[in-house]
C-alpha positions in Angstrom: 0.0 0.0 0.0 1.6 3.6 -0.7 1.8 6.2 1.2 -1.2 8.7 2.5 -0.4 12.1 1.7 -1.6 14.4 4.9 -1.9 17.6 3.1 -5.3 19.4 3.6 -7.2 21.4 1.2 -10.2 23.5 2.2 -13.7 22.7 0.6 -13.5 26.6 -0.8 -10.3 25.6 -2.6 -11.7 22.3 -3.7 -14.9 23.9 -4.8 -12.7 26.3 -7.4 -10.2 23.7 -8.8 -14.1 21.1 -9.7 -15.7 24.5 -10.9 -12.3 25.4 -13.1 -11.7 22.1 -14.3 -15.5 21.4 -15.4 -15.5 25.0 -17.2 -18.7 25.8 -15.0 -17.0 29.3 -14.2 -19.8 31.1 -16.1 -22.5 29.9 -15.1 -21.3 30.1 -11.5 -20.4 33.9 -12.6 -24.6 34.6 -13.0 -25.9 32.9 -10.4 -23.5 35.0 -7.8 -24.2 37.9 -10.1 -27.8 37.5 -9.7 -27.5 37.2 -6.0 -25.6 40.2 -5.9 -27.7 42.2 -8.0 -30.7 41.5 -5.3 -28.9 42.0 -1.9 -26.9 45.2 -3.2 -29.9 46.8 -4.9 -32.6 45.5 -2.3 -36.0 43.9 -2.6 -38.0 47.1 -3.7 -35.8 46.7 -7.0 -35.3 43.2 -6.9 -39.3 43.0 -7.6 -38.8 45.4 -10.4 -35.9 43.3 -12.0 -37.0 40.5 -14.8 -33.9 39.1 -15.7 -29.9 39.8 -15.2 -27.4 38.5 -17.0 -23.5 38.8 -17.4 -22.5 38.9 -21.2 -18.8 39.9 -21.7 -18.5 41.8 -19.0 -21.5 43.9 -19.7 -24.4 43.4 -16.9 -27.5 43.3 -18.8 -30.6 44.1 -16.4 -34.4 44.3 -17.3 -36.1 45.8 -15.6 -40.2 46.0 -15.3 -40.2 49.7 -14.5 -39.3 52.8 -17.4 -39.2 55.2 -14.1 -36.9 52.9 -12.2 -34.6 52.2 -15.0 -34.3 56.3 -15.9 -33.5 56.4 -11.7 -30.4 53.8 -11.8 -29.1 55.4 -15.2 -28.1 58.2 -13.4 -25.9 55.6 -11.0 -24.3 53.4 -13.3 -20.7 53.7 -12.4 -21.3 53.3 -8.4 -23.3 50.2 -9.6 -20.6 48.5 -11.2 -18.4 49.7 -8.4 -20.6 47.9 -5.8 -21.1 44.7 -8.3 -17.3 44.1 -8.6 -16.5 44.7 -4.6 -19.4 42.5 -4.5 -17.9 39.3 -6.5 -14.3 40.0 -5.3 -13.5 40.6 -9.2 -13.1 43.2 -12.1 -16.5 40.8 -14.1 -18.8 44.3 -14.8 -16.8 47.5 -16.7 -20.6 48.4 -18.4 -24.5 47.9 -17.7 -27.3 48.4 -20.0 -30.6 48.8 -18.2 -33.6 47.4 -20.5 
């Protein structure tokens, strides 16, 4: 029998070298970036929001609301700002509210 190796790898760690190796790095990328979208933005305009989605590195939100979507226009930059400190990672440089 060979030798055990004793060297300990956290589940975190783990987690990234399945998720790397299975390419399932995108799709993790828009859940998280879903999630984010709702707890940064809240629940009055997570009940407005119809769909978000990350499409080289452009955040693509629709939203159900004309006056809500004129509102964050004026906010864009502090939104991808937020988004990135958010997911620990440079994945939004543009959003396009539709």
């Amino acid at each position: 029998m060979g030798k055990r190796e004793n060297t300990y790898h956290s589940l975190k760690d783990l987690m990234k070298v399945v998720i790397k190796e299975n390419n399932l790095t995108k799709g993790i990328q828009q859940m998280d970036i879903r999630e984010a979208w709702s707890r940064l933005m809240g629940n009055g305009v997570a009940s407005y929001t119809e769909s978000v989605k990350l499409e080289n590195k452009t955040l693509i939100v629709k939203l159900k609301s004309s006056v809500l979507r004129e509102e964050l226009s004026y906010g864009k930059e502090k939104i991808i700002q937020m988004i990135n400190e958010e997911m620990d990672d440079e994945l939004v440089n543009k959003i396009m509210l539709i």
